[in-house]
C-alpha positions in Angstrom: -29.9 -50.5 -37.3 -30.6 -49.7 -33.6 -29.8 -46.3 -32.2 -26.8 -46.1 -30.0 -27.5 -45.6 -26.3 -26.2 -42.1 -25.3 -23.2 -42.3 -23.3 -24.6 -40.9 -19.8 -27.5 -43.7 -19.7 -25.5 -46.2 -17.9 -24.2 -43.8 -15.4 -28.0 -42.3 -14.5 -29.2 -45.6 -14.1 -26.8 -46.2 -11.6 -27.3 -43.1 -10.0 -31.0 -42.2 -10.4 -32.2 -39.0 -10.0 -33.7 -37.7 -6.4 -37.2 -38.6 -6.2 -38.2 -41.5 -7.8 -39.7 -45.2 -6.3 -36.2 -47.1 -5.9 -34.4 -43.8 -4.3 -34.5 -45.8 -1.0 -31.6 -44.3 1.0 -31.5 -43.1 4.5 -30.1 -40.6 6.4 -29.6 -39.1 9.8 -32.1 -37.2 11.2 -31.3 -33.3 11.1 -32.1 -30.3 13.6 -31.8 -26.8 12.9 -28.1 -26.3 13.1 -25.5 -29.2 12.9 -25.0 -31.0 16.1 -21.6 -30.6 17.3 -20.5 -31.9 20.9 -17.5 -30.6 22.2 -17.5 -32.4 26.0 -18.0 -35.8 25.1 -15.3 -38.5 25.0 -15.0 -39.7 21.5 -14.0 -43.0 20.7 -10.8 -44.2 18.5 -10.8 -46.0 15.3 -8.0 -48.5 14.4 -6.2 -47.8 11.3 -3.4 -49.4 9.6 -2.1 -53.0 8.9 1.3 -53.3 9.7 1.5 -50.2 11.8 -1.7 -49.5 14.2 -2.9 -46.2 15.0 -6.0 -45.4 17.0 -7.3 -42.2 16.4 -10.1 -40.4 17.3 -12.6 -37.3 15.6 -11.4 -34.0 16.4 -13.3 -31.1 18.0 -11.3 -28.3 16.5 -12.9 -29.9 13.0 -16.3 -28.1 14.1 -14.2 -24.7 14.0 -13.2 -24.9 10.7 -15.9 -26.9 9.1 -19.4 -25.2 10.4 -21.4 -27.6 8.2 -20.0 -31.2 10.1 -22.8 -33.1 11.7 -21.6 -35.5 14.0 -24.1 -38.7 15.3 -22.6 -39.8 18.5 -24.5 -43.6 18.4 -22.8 -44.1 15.2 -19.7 -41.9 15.7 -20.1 -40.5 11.9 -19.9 -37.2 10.7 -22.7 -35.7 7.8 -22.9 -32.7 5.6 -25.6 -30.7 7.9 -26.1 -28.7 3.9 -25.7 -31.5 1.6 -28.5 -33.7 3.7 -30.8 -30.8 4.1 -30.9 -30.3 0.5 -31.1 -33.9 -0.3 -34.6 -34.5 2.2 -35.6 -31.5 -0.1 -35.0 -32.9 -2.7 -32.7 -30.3 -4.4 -29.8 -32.3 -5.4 -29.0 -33.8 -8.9 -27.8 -37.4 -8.9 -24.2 -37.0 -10.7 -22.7 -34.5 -7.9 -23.8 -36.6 -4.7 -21.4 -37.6 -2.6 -23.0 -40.7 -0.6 -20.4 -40.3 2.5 -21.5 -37.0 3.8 -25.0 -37.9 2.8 -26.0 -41.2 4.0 -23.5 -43.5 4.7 -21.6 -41.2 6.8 -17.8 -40.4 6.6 -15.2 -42.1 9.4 -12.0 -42.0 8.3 -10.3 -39.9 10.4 -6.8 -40.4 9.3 -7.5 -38.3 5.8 -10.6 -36.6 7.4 -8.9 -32.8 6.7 -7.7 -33.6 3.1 -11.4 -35.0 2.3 -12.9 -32.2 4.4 -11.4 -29.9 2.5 -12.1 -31.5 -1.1 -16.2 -32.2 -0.1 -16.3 -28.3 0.6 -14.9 -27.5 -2.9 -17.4 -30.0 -4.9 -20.1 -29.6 -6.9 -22.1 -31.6 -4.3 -21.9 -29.2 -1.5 -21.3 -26.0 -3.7 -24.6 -27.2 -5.3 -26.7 -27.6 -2.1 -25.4 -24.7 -0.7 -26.8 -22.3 -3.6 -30.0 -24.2 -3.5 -30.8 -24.1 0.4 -29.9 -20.2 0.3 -32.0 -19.4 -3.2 -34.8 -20.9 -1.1 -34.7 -18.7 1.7 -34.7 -21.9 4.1 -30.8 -22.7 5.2 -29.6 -22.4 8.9 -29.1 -19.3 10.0 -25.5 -19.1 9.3 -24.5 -20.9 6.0 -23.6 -17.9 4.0 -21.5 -16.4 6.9 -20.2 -19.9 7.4 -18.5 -19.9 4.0 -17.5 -16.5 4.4 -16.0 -17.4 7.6 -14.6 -20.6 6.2 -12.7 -18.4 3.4 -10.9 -16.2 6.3 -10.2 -19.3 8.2 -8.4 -21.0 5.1 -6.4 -17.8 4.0 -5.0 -17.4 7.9 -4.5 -21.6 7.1 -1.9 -20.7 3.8 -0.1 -17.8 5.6 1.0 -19.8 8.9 2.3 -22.6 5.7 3.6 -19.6 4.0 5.4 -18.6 6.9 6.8 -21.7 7.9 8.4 -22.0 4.5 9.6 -18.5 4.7 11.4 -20.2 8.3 13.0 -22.8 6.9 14.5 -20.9 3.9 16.0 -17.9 6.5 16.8 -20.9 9.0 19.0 -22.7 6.9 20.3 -19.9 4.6 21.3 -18.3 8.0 23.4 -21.4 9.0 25.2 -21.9 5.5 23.6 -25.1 4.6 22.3 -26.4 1.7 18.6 -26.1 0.6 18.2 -27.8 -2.2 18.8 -31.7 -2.7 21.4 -33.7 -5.1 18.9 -33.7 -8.1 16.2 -34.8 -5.9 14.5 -32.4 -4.2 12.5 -34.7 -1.5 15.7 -35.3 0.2 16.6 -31.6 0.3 17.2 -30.4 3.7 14.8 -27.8 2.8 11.9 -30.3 2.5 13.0 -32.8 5.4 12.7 -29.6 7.7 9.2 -28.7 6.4 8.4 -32.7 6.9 9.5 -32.8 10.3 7.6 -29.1 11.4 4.2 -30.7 9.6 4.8 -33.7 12.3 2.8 -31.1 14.9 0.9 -29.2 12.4 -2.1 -30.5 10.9 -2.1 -27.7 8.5 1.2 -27.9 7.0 0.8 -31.2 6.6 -2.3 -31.1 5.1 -0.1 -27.8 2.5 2.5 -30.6 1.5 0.1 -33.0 -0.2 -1.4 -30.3 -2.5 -0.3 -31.0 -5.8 0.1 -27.4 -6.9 0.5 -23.6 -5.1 2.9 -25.7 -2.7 5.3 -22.7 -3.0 8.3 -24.7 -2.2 9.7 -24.9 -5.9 13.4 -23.3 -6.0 12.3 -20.3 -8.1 10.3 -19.5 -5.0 13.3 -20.0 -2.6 15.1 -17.8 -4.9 12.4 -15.0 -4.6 12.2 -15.4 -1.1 16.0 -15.1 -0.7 16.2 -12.2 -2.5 13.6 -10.7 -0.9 15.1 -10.8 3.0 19.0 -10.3 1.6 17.4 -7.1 0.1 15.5 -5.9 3.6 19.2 -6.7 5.1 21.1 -4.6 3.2 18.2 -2.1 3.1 19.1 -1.9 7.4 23.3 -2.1 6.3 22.3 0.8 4.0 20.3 2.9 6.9 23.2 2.3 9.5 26.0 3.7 6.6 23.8 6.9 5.7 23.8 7.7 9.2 27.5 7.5 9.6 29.7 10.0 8.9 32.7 8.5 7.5 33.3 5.3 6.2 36.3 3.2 5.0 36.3 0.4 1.6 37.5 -2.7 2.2 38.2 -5.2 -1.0 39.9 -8.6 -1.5 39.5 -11.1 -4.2 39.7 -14.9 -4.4 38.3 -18.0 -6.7 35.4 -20.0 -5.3 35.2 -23.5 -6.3 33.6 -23.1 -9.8 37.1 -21.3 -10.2 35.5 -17.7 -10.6 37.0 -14.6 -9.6 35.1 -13.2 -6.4 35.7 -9.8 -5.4 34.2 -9.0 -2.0 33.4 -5.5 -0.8 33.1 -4.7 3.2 32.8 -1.4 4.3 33.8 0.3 7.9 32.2 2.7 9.9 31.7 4.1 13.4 28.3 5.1 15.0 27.5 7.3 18.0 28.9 5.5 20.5 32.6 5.2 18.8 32.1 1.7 18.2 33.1 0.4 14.9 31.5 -2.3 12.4 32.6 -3.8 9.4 29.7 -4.8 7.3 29.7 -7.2 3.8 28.1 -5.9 1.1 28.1 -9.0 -1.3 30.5 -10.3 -3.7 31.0 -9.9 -7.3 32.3 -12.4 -10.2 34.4 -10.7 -12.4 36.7 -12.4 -15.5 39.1 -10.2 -15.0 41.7 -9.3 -11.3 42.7 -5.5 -12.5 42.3 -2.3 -11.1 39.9 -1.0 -13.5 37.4 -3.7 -13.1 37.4 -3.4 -8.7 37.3 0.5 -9.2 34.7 -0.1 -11.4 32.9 -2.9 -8.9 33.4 -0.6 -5.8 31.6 2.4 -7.3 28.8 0.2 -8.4 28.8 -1.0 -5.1 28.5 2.3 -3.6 25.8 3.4 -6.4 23.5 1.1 -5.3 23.6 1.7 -2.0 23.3 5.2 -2.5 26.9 6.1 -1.2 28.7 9.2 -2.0 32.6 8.4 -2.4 32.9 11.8 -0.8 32.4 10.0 2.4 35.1 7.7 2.1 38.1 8.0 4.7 39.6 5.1 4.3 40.9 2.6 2.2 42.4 -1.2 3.5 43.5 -3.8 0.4 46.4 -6.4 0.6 49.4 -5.6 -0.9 49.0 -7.4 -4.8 49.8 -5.2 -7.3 46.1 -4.6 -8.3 44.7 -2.9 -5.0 48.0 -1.2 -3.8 51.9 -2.2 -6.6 51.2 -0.4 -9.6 51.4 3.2 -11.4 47.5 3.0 -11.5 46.3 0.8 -8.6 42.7 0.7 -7.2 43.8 2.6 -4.2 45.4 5.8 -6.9 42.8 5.4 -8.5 40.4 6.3 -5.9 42.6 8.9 -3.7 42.7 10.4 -7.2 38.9 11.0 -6.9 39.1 11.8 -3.3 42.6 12.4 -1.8 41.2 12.0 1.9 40.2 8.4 1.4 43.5 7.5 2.7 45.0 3.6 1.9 46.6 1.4 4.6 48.1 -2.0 3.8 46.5 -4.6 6.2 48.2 -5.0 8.9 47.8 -8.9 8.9 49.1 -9.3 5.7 52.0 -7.0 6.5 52.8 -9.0 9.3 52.6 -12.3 7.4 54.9 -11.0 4.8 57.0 -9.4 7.0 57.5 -13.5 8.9 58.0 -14.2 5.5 61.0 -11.7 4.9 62.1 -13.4 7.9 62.2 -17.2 7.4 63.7 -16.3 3.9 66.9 -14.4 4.8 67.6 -16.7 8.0 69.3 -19.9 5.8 68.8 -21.8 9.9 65.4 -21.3 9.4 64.9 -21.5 6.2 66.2 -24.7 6.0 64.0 -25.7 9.3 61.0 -24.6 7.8 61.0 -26.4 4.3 61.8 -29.6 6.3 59.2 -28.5 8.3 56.4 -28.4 5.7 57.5 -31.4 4.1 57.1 -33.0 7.4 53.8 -32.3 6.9 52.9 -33.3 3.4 54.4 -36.5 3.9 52.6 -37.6 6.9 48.9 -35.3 6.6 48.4 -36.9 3.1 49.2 -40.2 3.4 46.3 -41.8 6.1 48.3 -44.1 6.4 51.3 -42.5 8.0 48.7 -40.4 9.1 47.3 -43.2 11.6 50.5 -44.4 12.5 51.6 -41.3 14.1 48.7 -41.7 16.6 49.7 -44.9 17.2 53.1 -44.1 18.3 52.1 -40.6 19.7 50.1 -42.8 22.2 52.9 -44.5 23.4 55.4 -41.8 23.7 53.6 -38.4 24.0 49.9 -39.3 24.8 49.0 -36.0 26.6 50.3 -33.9 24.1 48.4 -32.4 21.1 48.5 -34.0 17.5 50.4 -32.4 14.4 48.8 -29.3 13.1 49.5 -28.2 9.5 51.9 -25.4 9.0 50.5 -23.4 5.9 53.1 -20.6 4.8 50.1 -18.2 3.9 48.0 -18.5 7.1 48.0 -14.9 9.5 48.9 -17.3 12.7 49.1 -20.9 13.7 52.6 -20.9 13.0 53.9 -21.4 16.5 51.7 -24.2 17.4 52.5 -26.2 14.2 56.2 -26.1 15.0 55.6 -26.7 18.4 53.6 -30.0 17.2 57.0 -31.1 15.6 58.7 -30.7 18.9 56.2 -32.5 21.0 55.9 -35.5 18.8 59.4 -35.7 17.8 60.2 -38.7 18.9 57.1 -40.5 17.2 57.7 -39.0 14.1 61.3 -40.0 14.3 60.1 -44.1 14.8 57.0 -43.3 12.2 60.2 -42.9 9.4 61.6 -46.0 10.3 58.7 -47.8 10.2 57.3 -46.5 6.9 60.5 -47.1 5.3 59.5 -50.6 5.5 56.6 -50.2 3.4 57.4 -47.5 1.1 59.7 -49.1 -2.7 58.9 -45.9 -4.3 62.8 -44.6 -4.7 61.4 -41.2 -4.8 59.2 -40.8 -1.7 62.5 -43.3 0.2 64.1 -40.4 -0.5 62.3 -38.1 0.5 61.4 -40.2 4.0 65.1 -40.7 4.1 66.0 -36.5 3.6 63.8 -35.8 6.5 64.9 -38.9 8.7 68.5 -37.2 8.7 67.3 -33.9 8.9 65.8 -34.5 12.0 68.8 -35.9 13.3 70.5 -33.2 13.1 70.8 -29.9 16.2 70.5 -27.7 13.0 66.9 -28.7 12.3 65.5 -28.7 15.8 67.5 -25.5 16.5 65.7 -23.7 13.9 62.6 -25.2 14.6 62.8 -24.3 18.3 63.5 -20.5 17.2 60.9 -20.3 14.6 58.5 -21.3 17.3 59.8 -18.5 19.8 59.5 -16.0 16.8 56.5 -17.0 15.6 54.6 -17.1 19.4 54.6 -13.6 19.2 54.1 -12.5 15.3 51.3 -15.3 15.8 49.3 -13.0 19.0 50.0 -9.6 17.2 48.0 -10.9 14.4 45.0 -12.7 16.3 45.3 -9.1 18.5 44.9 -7.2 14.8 42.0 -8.8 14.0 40.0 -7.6 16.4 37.1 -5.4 14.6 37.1 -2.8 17.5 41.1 -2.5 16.3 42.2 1.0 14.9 45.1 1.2 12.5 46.5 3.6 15.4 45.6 0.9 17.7 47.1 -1.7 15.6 50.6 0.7 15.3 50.4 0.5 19.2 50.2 -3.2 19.9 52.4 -3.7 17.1 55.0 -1.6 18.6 54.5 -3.4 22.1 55.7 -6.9 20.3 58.8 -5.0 18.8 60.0 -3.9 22.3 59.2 -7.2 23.9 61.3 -9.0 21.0 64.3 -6.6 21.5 64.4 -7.3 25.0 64.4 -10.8 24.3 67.2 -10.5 22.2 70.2 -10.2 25.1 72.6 -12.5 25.9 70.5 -13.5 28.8 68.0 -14.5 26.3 70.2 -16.4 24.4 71.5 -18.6 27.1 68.1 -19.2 28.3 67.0 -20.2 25.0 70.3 -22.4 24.4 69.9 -24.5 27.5 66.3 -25.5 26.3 67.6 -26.0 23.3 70.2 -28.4 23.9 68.2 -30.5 26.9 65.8 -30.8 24.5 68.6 -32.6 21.7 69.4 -34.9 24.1 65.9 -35.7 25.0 65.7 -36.4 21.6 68.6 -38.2 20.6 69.8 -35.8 18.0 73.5 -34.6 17.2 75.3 -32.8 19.0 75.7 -28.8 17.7 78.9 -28.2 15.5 80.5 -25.0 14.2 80.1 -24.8 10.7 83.9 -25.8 8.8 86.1 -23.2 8.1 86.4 -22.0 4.5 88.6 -19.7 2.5 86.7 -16.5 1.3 86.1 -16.9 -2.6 88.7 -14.8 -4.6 86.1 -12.5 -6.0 84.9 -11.3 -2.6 88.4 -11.5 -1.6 89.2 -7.3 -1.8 90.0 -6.4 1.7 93.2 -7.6 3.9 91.2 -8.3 6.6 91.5 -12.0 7.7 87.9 -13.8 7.9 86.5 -13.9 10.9 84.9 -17.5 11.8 83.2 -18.6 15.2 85.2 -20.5 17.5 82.6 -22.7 19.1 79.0 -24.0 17.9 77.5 -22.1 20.6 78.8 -18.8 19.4 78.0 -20.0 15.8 73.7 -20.6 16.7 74.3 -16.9 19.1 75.0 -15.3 15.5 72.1 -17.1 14.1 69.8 -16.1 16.9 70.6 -12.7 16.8 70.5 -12.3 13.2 66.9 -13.8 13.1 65.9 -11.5 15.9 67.3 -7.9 14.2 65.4 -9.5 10.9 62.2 -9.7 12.1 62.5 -6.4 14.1 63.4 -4.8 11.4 60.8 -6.6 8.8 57.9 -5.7 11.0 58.9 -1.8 11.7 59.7 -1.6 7.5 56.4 -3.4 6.6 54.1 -1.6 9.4 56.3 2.2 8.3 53.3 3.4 5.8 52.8 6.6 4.2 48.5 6.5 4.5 49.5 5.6 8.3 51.9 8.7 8.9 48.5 10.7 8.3 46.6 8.8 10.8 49.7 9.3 13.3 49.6 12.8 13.1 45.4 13.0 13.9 46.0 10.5 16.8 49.1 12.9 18.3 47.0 16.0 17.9 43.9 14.1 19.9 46.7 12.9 22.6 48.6 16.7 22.8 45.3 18.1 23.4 44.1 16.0 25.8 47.3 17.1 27.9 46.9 21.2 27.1 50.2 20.7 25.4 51.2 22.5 22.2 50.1 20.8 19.2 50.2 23.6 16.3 51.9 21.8 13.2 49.6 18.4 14.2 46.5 21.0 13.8 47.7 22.7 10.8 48.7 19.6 8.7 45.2 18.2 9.9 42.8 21.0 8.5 45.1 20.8 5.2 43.9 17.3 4.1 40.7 17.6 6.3 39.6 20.8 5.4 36.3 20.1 4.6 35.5 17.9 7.6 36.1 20.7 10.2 35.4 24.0 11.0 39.1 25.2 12.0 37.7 28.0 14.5 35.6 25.5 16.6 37.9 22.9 16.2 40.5 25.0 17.8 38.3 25.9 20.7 36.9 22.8 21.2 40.5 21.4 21.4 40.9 23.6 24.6 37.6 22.5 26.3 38.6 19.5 25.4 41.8 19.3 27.1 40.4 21.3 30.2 38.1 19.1 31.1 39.6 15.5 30.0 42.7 16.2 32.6 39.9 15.6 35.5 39.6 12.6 33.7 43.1 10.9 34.2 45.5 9.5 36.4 48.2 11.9 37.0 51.6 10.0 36.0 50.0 8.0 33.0 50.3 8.4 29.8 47.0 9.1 27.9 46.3 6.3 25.1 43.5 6.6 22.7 41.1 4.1 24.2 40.7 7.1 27.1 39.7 9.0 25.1 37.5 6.6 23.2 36.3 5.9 26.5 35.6 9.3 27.7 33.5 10.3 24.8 31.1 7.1 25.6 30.6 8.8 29.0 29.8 12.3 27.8 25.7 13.0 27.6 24.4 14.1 24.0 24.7 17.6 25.1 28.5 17.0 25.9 29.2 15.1 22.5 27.5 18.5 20.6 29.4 20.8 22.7 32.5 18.5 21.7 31.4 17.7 17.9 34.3 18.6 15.6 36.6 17.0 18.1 34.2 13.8 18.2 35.1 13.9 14.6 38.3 13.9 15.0 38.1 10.9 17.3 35.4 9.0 14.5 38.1 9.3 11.6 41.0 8.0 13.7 38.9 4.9 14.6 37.5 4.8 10.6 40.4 2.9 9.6 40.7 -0.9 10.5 43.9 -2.4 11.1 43.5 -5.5 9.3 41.1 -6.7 6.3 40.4 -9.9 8.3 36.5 -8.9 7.3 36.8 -10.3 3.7 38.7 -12.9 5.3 35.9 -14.1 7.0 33.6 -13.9 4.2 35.7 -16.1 2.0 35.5 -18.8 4.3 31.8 -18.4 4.9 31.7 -18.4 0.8 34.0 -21.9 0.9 31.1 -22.9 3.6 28.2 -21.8 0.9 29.6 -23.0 -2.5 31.0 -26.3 -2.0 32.2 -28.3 -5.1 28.7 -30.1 -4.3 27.4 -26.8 -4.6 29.2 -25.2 -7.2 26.6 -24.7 -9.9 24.9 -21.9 -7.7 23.8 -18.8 -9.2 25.6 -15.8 -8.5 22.8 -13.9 -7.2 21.5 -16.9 -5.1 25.3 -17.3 -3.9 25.5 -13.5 -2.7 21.5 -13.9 -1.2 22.7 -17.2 0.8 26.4 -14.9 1.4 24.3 -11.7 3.3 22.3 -13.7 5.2 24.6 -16.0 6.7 27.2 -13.2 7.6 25.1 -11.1 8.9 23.5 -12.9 11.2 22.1 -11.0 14.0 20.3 -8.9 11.0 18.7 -12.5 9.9 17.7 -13.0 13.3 16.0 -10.0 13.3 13.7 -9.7 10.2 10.3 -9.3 10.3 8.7 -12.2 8.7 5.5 -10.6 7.9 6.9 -8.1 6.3 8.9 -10.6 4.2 5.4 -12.3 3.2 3.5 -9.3 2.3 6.0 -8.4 -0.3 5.9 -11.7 -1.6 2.5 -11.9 -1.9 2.6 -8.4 -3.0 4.1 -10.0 -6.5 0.9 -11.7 -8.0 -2.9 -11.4 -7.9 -3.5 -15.1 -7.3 -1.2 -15.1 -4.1 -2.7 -12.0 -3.0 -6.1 -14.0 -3.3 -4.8 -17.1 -2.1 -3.1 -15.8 1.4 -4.4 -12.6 1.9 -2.7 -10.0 4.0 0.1 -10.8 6.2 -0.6 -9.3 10.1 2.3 -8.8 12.8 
């Protein structure tokens, strides 16, 4: 039986060894170094079918490549080591690779990937050992690989740091990174496509098959790792303030988790004051133990002392501020100067609410109002008929906004929408009735129809908007984070007076003309007095005949009136808070001693809650300095507000402010507390811009990564990138061997 042939044979008869008779290859002639023109004009190849491209060799190859050998006749590039070792006959046949040896390598369109691979074979790794073990290479081939090794590190941290870009350039907008189950599509990789357009490097990353670092366990590393060096700057800022306030709200994201979000206050040097998010939390649970419990953990990690806490600002629910043991007892039981205020913009919200409730005229406006609305925003096809007719009768004016009962403003300029397109909408019922057999939605088309026809509906309307104008810029004013809860009591006390000046009779008549031009504008019934009825017999106790209005003016003049003492009264009730009585008294001692005038029970009830933030002597002196010099300050004739003094402590040098420290105090835990929570507002709705229902399988701690960076902004903006890639690299041997160090 004949022996089988071994299994190589074929393969070294193809390739036979370096040496023999029928080795009859050639190559290109060699010098002592590689030749490597840099001033010559190199000529284009054609590549593609379908799509041609000319492209020509590169000079910048030669800096990253020391061993290319370019013949210009031929326009080819050799291996300058792999041919030297080859006429020397050093080679074995199995690792030769023929292009850089004696055919010559042109294809310029892959020429980095295949650069890059020849360098790593056995072929070139072989004839570099061999060349240098003789003692006869070029002058420079060890230092050339050395070199190369540097070159190719510096290569992976510019395509380490592009990808560490994109992840803090998206994240910092609020969109996506990863795709809908395919991850090429990803906005994440479309960016890194479109930046490797103009880098030959990072093009030349994205076709590596492995250490790509783009999988989304890295982009969850790397997220973590600049949210962390955020809040590591939120953290530095809050240990060097003095005081600080906790801010908390909850809502349900769109996986339908609780989310708890924590914001804190505080006011630096310069008596400016920032609200910062901290992150959110998912907890099973809305109750007062479990936010105690998430704000002290909060303030644990960022190595807060509750002692510090001035200030606390919730909503009203009966979690953060209703019941027997609410998170805001709960905490002034640990530290009684943490003082709570209910948010001013939810006050004033609730306080419209009150309002629109006890006034039947608008009441009954209102919910006509909002089914206005749903009838026409969620049908598209009402929806486009409007703007049909709204062209023809009122093209200049705006369309229909949505009037949402829970929103802070917007109020006035949805019921002002009604007004302006009133006669549209009126034709847009006729029309639809047309098309609509339902019996249930023709009634309900039909119920508004004749509600709009009456001077009840457009009366109450018209007055809601008048109200609401002015509720609507006292909460946009609250919202303001420079806002004080002092300053919020001030502006909020400017509205009240402008509302009971408005409600005269001259008022009245003014607003009853516009009124009833407008009616007849519209086409709508004329005003009636309500019919006369007998008093039921079991109010019936008194003698005294009832008393009914004689006219229909003098029957909308009571309803007027009456909505006007409601909402006077429901914003001086709502904004009348214990927490801000406190605050009152600080700002009134600040304003008498400004003035030198006597402010001894202010002082006295001050150092009894605050006793451990001032030093009573010095405070008491300062308090005269402090008055002495601030009258120089002031117009004579006006009174002193607490933006001049705000103002006049930003003038004052560092000497000044020390000389004037406990009052500076005084003036930091005044402006502590915020007049509104519109803070966690704001970071529910960029949370509703993070976790979509596309999104809504998100991690929590990706979530609250994506949630820092995106709020905070100007932070993002600011982070130092190397920094970021030298703590990643930090993490694991290989990457500290693959990328190296990370220089600014």
């Amino acid at each position: 039986m004949a022996k089988a042939p071994h299994p190589a044979s074929f393969f070294l008869r193809q390739c036979p060894v370096i040496g023999k008779k029928n080795d009859t290859r050639s190559t290109p002639s060699l010098s002592e170094s590689p030749h490597q023109p840099t001033a010559i004009q190199f000529p284009k190849r054609q590549f593609g079918k379908k799509s041609v491209v000319y492209r020509p060799f590169q000079p910048a190859w030669f800096l990253r490549w020391q061993w290319l050998h370019y013949v210009e006749g031929e326009d080819k590039v050799y291996c300058h080591t792999c041919v030297k070792a080859y006429k020397e006959k050093k080679l074995v046949a199995p690792n030769l690779e023929w292009s850089f040896i004696s055919h010559g390598y042109t294809n310029w369109k892959d020429a980095t990937v295949n650069f890059a691979k020849h360098e790593q074979s056995n072929c070139h790794e072989d004839a570099a050992l061999k060349i240098l073990s003789a003692g006869k290479t070029i002058p420079d081939v060890g230092e050339s690989l050395s070199s190369q090794h540097a070159v190719e590190k510096e290569e992976r941290r510019v395509c380490l740091l592009k990808i560490i870009q994109n992840i803090r350039f998206l994240s910092r907008q609020g969109l996506a990174l990863r795709g809908d189950g395919n991850e090429d599509d990803s906005n994440f990789s479309q960016l890194l496509r479109l930046r490797a357009v103009d880098s030959e490097s990072l093009s030349t990353w994205l076709t590596r098959k492995t250490d790509k670092y783009t999988s989304p366990e890295i982009q969850n590393e790397l997220l973590k790792l600049m949210a962390l060096k955020v809040l590591e700057k939120v953290a530095d800022k809050l240990h060097s303030a003095k005081f600080f306030t906790i801010m908390a709200d909850e809502t349900t994201d769109s996986s339908n988790r609780e989310q708890v979000v924590i914001c804190l206050r505080w006011v630096d040097q310069w008596f400016a004051a920032h609200e910062e998010f901290i992150g959110l939390h998912v907890v099973d649970t809305v109750d007062a133990k479990t936010i105690v419990h998430v704000v002290r953990d909060v303030l644990l990690r960022l190595n807060l002392s509750l002692n510090k806490a001035r200030g606390q600002c919730y909503d009203g629910a009966g979690a953060m501020a209703g019941r027997r043991q609410d998170v805001a007892k709960q905490i002034s039981q640990e530290e009684p100067r943490a003082i709570y205020t209910h948010c001013y913009g939810h006050a004033l919200n609730l306080a419209c609410s009150d309002t629109v409730k006890r006034c039947d005229c608008m009441h009954n406006s209102l919910t006509t109002a909002y089914e206005i609305m749903k009838l026409i925003k969620k049908s598209p096809k009402r929806d486009a008929c409007l703007r049909q007719l709204k062209d023809v009768h009122s093209p200049d004016t705006p369309g229909l906004r949505v009037l949402c009962p829970t929103r802070w403003t917007v109020k006035a300029k949805s019921l002002q929408s009604i007004v302006d397109n009133y006669s549209a909408i009126q034709e847009l019922w006729e029309e639809s009735l047309g098309d609509v057999k339902e019996t249930e939605m023709r009634g309900r088309i039909l119920g508004v129809s004749a509600q709009m026809k009456t001077f009840s509906f457009l009366f109450g309307v018209m007055l809601g908007r008048l109200l609401f104008s002015h509720s609507d810029n006292l909460s946009r004013t609250l919202q303001h984070t420079n806002f004080s809860a002092a300053q919020g009591q001030a502006v909020a006390s400017m509205t009240v007076r402008t509302l009971e000046s408005m409600r005269e009779d001259s008022g009245f008549e003014a607003f009853w003309k516009k009124a009833t031009e407008t009616a007849r504008e519209m086409i709508v019934g004329e005003p009636q007095a309500p019919r006369r009825r007998k008093r039921p017999r079991r109010l019936d106790h008194w003698n005294a005949e009832p008393e009914f209005p004689e006219t229909a003016q003098a029957h909308y003049r009571r309803i007027y009136f009456e909505a006007f003492d409601l909402i006077i009264s429901c914003i001086k009730d709502r904004f009348d808070q214990p927490g801000y009585r406190t605050y009152s008294n600080l700002e009134t001692l600040l304003l008498k001693s400004a003035v030198n005038a006597a402010c001894e029970d202010e002082l006295r009830a001050a150092l009894d809650l605050y006793s451990g933030d001032f030093k009573s002597d010095l405070l008491k002196t300062q308090l005269a300095i402090f008055g002495t010099d601030f009258s120089g300050h002031v117009q004579e004739g006006y009174p002193v507000t607490l933006m001049d003094v705000v103002q006049y402590f930003k003038k004052l040098s560092d000497a000044e402010k020390e000389l004037l420290s406990e009052v500076s105090t005084l003036v930091r835990l005044i402006l502590v507390m915020p007049a509104t929570n519109a803070v966690s507002e704001r970071s529910f709705s960029a949370m509703r811009r993070i976790k979509t229902y596309l999104r809504s399988t998100m991690s929590q701690i990706r979530l609250n990564n994506c949630m820092v960076l995106h709020v905070h902004k100007d932070l993002t903006d600011d982070l130092d990138l190397a920094e970021i890639g030298n703590r990643f690299v930090a993490g694991s041997e290989h990457r500290e061997s693959l990328f190296g160090k990370f220089t600014k």
